[in-house]
C-alpha positions as CSV (number, residue, x, y, z in Angstrom):
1,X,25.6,-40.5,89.8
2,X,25.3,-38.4,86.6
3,X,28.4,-39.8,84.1
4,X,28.0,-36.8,81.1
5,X,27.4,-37.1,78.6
6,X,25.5,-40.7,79.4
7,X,22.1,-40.7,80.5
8,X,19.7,-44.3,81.6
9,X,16.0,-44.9,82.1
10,X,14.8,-46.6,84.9
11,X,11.4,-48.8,84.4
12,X,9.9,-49.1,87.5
13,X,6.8,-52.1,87.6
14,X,4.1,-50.4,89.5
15,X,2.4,-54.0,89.3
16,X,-0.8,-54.7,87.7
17,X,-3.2,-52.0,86.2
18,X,-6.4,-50.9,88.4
19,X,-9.5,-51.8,87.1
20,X,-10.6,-49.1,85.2
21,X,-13.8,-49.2,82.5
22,X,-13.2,-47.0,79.3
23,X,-15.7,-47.8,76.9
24,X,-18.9,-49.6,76.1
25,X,-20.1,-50.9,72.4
26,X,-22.7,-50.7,71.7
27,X,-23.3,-47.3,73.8
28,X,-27.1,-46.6,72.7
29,X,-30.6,-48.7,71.5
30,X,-34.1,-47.4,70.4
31,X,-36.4,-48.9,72.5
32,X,-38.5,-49.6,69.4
33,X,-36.3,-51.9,68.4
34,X,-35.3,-54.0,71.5
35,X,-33.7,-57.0,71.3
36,X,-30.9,-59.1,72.8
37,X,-27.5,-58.5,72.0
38,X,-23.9,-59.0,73.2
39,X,-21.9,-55.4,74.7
40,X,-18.1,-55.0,74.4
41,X,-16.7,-53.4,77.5
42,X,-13.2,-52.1,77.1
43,X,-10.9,-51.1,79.8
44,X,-7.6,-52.2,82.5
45,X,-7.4,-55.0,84.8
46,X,-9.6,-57.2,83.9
47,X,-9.8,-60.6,85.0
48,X,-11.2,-64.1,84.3
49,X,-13.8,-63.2,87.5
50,X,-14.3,-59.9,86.7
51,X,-18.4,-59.5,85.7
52,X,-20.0,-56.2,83.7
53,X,-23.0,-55.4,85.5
54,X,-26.0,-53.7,84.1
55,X,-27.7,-51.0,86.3
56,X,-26.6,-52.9,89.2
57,X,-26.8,-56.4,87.7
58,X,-24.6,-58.6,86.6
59,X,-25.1,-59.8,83.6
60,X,-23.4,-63.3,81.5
61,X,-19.9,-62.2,81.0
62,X,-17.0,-64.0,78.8
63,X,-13.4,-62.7,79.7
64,X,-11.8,-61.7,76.3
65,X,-8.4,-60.8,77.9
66,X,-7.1,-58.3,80.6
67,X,-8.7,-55.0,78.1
68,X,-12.0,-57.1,76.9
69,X,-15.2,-58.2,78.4
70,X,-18.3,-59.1,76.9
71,X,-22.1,-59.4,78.2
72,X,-25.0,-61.0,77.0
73,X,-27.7,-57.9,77.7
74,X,-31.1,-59.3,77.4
75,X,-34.2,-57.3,75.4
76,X,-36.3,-56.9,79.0
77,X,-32.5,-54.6,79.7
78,X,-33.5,-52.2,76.7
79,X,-36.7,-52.1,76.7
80,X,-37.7,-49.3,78.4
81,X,-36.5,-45.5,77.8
82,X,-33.4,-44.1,80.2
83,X,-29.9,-44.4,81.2
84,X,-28.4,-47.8,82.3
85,X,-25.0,-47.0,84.0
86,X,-22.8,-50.2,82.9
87,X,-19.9,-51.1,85.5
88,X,-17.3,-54.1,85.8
89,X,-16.9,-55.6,88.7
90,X,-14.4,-57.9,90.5
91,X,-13.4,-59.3,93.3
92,X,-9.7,-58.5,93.7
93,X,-10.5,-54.6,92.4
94,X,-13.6,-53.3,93.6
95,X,-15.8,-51.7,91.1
96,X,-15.2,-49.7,88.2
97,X,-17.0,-45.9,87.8
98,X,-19.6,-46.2,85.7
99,X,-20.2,-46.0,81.2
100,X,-24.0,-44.5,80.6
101,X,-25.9,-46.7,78.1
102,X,-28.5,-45.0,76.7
103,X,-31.6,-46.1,75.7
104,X,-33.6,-43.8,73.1
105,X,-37.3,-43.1,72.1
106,X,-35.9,-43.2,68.8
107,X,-32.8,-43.4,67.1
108,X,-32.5,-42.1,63.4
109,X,-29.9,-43.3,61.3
110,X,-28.5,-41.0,58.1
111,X,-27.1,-42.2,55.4
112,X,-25.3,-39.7,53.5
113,X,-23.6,-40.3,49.5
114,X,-20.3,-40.7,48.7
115,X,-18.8,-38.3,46.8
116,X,-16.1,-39.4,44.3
117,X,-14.0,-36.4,43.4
């Protein structure tokens, strides 16, 4: 039924988001410099069982909230030179596709002025 000149909006719950990975932070390391530290994984549908794995792994994970993981990634995980795909897992969704962390022969930094106009 179409009243003119009144229109509506229906929201419709399509129930709870799929598990789905977005991003990964830290996303890189030079292997020259290996050492423990803790990665963010961002993404939907997380849950307090959901665990990141690391090329397969899974690693220490704390639940954040339904968008936030984090993983304690150990300096044996980074020490050699490749690509580490990063995944979340969990029981009630399956498995995410996978984030590419790389891991560099080296990794420059530049530092460039700031410019006060």
């Amino acid at each position: 039924i179409i009243l003119a000149p009144y229109t509506s909006k229906v929201l419709v719950d399509a129930g709870d988001a799929p598990l789905t990975l977005l991003g990964i932070n830290p996303s890189h390391a030079d292997v020259d410099k290996a050492v423990p530290f803790t990665l963010t994984v961002t993404g939907l549908g997380f849950t307090p069982s959901s665990v990141v794995r690391w090329n397969s792994s899974d690693r220490p994970t704390t639940y954040i909230d339904d968008t936030q993981l984090t993983a304690e990634i150990s300096a044996a995980d980074v020490s050699m030179v490749g690509a580490y795909p990063v995944t979340v897992y969990d029981p009630a969704g399956g498995e995410t596709a996978a984030r590419l962390f790389y891991v560099w022969e080296e990794v420059f930094e530049v530092w460039l002025p700031l410019v006060d106009r």
